[in-house]
C-alpha positions in Angstrom: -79.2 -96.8 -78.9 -82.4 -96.7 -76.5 -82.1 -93.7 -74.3 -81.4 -94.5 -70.5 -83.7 -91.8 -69.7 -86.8 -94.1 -70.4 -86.3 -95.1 -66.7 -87.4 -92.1 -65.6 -91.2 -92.7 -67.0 -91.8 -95.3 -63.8 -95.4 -95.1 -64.9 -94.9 -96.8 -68.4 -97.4 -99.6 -69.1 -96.1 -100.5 -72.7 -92.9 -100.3 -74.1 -93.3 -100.9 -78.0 -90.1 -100.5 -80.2 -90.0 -103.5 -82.0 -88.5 -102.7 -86.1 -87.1 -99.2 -85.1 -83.6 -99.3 -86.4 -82.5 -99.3 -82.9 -78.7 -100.3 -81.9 -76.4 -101.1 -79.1 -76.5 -102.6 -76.0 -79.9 -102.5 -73.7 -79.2 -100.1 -70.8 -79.1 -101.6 -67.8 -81.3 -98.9 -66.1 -84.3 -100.3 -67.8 -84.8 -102.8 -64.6 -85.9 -100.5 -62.7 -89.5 -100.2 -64.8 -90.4 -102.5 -62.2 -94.0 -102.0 -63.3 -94.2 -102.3 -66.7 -96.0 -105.5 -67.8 -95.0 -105.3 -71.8 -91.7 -104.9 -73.3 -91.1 -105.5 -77.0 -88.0 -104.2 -78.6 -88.3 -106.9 -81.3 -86.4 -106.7 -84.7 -84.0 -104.0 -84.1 -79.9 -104.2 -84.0 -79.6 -104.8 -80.0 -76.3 -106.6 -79.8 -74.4 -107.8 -76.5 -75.7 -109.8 -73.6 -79.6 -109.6 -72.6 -78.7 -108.1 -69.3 -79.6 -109.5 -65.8 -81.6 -106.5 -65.0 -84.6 -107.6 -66.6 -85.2 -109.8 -63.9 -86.1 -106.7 -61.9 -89.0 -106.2 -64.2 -91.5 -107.8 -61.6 -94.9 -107.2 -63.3 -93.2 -108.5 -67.2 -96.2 -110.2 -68.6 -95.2 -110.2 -72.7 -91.4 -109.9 -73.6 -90.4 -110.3 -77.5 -86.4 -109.9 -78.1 -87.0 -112.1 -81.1 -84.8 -111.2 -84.1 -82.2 -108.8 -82.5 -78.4 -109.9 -82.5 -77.9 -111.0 -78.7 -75.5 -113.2 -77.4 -77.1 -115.5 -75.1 -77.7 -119.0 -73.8 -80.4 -120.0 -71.1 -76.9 -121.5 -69.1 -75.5 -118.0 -69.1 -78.8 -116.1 -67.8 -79.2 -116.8 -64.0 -82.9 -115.7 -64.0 -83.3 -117.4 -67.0 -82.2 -120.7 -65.8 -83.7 -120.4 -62.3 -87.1 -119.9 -63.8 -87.3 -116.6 -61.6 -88.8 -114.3 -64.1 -90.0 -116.3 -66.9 -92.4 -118.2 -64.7 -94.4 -115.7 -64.9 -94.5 -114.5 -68.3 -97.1 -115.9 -70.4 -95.9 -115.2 -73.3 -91.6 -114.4 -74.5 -89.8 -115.1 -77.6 -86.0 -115.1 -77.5 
């Protein structure tokens, strides 16, 4: 499980945890690194629903949740399908 208490580094730049063995759901608290620009948690065990809060993830540049066991559809993700945050990535893998 990824520790909720990552939220409390505000500062964070990079968060790189792709192939850690890492399960569970995402912790909703992670929307409030408002400032992080990178955010790969890549082949890992994640499981659930990609939650809404990473829409609050204003300065997301890169996000990989390729190859994690999420249930999701682009109908189903409301900043997904209104383009809010994904216009501004340049690059994401689902």
């Amino acid at each position: 499980m990824l520790s909720p208490i990552i939220v409390n580094l505000t500062n964070l730049q990079l968060v790189l945890l792709q192939n850690k063995n890492i399960s569970g759901p995402i912790p909703s608290e992670i929307g409030r690194l408002s400032r992080l620009p990178t955010l790969d948690l890549s082949s890992n065990s994640f499981s659930g629903s990609i939650p809404s809060c990473v829409s609050n993830l204003r300065s997301l540049k890169y996000l990989d949740l390729s190859y994690d066991k999420f249930k999701w559809s682009c109908t189903k993700l409301p900043w997904f399908k209104h383009g809010r945050i994904l216009s501004d990535l340049r690059n994401w893998r689902l």
